[in-house]
BAVO-625920 format. One line per field, with one value per residue (C-alpha): x, y, z. Coordinates in nm, 2 decimals, m for minus. Layout:
N
u: (X_...)
v: (Y_...)
w: (Z_...)
END
This chain:
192
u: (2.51_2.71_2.44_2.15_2.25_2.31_1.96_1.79_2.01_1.97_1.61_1.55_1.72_1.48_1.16_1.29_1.38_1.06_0.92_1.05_1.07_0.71_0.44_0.25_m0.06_0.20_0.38_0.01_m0.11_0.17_0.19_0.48_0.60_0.73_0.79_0.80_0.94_0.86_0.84_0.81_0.59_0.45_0.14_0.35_0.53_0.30_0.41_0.38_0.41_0.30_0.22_0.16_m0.06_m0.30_m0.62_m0.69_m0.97_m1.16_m1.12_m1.24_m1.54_m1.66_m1.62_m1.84_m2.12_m2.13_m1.84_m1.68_m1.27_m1.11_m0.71_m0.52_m0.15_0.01_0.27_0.53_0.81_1.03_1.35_1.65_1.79_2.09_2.00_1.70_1.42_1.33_1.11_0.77_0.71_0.38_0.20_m0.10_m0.30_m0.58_m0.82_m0.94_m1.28_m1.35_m1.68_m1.91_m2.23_m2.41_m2.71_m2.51_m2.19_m1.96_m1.66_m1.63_m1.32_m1.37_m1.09_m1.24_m1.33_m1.31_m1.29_m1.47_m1.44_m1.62_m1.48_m1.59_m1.33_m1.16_m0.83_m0.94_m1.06_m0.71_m0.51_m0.65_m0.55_m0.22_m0.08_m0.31_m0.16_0.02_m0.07_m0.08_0.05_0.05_0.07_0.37_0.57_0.55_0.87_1.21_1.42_1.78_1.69_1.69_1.39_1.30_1.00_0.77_0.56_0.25_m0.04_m0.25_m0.61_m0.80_m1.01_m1.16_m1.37_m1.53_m1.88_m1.85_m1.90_m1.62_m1.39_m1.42_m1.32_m1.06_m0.87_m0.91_m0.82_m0.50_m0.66_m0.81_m0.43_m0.34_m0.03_0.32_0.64_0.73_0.94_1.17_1.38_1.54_1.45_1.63_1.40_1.59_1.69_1.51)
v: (1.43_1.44_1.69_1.49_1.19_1.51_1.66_1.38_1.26_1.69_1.63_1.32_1.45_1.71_1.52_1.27_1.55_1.74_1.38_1.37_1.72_1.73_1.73_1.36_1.20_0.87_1.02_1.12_0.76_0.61_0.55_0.54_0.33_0.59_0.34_0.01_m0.21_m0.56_m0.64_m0.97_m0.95_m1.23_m1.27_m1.30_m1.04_m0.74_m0.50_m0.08_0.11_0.44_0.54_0.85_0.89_1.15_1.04_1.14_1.37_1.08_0.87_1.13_1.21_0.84_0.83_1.10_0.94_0.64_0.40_0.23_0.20_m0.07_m0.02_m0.36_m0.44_m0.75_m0.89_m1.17_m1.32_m1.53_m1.76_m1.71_m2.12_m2.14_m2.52_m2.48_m2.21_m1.95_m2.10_m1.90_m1.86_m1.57_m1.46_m1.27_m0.94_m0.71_m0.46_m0.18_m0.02_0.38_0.46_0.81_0.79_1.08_1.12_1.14_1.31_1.06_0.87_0.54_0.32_m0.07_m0.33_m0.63_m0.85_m0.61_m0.24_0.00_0.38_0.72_1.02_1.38_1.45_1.29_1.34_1.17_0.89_0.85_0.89_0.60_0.40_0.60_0.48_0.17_0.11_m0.23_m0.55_m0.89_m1.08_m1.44_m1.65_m1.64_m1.93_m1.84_m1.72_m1.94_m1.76_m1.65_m1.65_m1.33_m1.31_m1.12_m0.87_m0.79_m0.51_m0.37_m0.17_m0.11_0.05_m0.33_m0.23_m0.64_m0.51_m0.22_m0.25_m0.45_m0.09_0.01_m0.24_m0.24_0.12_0.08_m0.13_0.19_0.45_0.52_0.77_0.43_0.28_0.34_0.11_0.11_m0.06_m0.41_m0.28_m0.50_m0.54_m0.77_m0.88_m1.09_m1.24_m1.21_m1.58_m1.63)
w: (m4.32_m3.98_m3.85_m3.85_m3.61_m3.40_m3.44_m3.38_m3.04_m2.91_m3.01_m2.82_m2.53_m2.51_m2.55_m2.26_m2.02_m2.12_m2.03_m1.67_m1.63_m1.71_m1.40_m1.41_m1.23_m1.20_m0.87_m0.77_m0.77_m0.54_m0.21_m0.03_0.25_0.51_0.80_0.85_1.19_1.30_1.72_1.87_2.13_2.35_2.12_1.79_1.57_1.52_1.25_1.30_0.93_0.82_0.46_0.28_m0.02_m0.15_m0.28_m0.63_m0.74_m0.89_m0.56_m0.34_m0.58_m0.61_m0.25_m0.17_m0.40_m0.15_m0.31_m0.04_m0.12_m0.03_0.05_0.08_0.31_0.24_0.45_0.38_0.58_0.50_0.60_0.37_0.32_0.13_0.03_m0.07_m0.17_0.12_0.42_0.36_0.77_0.70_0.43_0.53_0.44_0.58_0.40_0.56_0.39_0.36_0.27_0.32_0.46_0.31_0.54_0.88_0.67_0.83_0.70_0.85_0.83_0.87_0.94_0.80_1.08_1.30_1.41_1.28_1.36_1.24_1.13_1.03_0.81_0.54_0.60_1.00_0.82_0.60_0.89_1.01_0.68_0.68_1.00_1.07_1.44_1.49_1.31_1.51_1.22_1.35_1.70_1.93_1.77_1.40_1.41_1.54_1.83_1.69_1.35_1.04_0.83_0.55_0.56_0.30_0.26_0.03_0.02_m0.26_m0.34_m0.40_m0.75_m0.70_m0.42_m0.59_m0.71_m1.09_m1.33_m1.13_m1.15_m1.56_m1.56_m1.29_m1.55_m1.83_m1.60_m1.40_m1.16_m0.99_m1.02_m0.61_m0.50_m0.34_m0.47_m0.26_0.07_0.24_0.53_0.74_1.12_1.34_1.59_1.99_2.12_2.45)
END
């Protein structure tokens, strides 16, 4: 009677190590925040980060049939208050579009509103979604001289902006699941 509670707890063990031991599409489907610093400048805080990701085998194939992928960064900055909630100071987000052209065999990357740069390669055109270059995230006074914000940062593959049959199987399927975990950090703007 004593050896069965044992069995069963050696025999779970096993399953949940063969679980995490076990190779997974989840860590495939991730992307990572590598690097991420805000700068005020004179024309407001512009932020530089740098992501890495590998685009699943499904991604790259739908991609090279002519759907354009749509990779969202969302940025929120806040003002810790210990009176009241936290003063929301930006909230803002930009999409950058991939998409193949297959009669000139050129990837082209779009910033919504607008650049828009062609690539031969794909890995030249997720470079460019990789390490986007820095953000101008709002005007020059959006942010108070002396005072410690909190950053917020997120990038994720936007499944809303796919073409409709797309979108319903996006919701089925992990392989179209492509986001990062919430990263944040703290800045202290320099008192002029």
């Amino acid at each position: 009677m004593i050896r069965q509670p044992f069995l069963f707890l050696q025999l779970t063990l096993v399953v949940l190590l063969s679980l995490v031991l076990m190779p997974g599409t989840a860590a495939a489907n991730e992307i990572t925040i590598r690097d991420a610093q805000l700068e005020q400048t004179e024309e407001g805080p512009r932020l530089s980060a740098s992501y890495d990701f590998e685009l699943p085998r499904v991604l790259e194939d739908a991609l090279l049939r002519g759907i354009p992928l749509y990779f969202t960064s969302q940025v929120q900055i806040s003002r810790p208050r210990w009176y009241w909630f936290d003063e929301r100071a930006i909230r803002t987000s930009r999409t950058k579009r991939i998409s193949y052209n297959l009669l000139t065999r050129e990837f082209r990357v779009v910033t919504l509103g607008s650049l828009q740069q062609s690539f031969s390669t794909l890995d030249e055109a997720l470079s460019m979604i990789r390490t986007p270059g820095r953000w101008l995230l709002a005007g020059p006074d959006s942010l108070k001289s002396g005072e410690s914000y909190r950053v917020s940062l997120h990038m994720e593959l936007d499944v809303a902006q796919l073409p409709k049959p797309f979108q319903v199987h996006a919701l089925n399927s992990s392989d179209w699941r492509l986001s990062s975990d919430w990263m944040s950090f703290t800045f202290k703007v320099e008192e002029k």
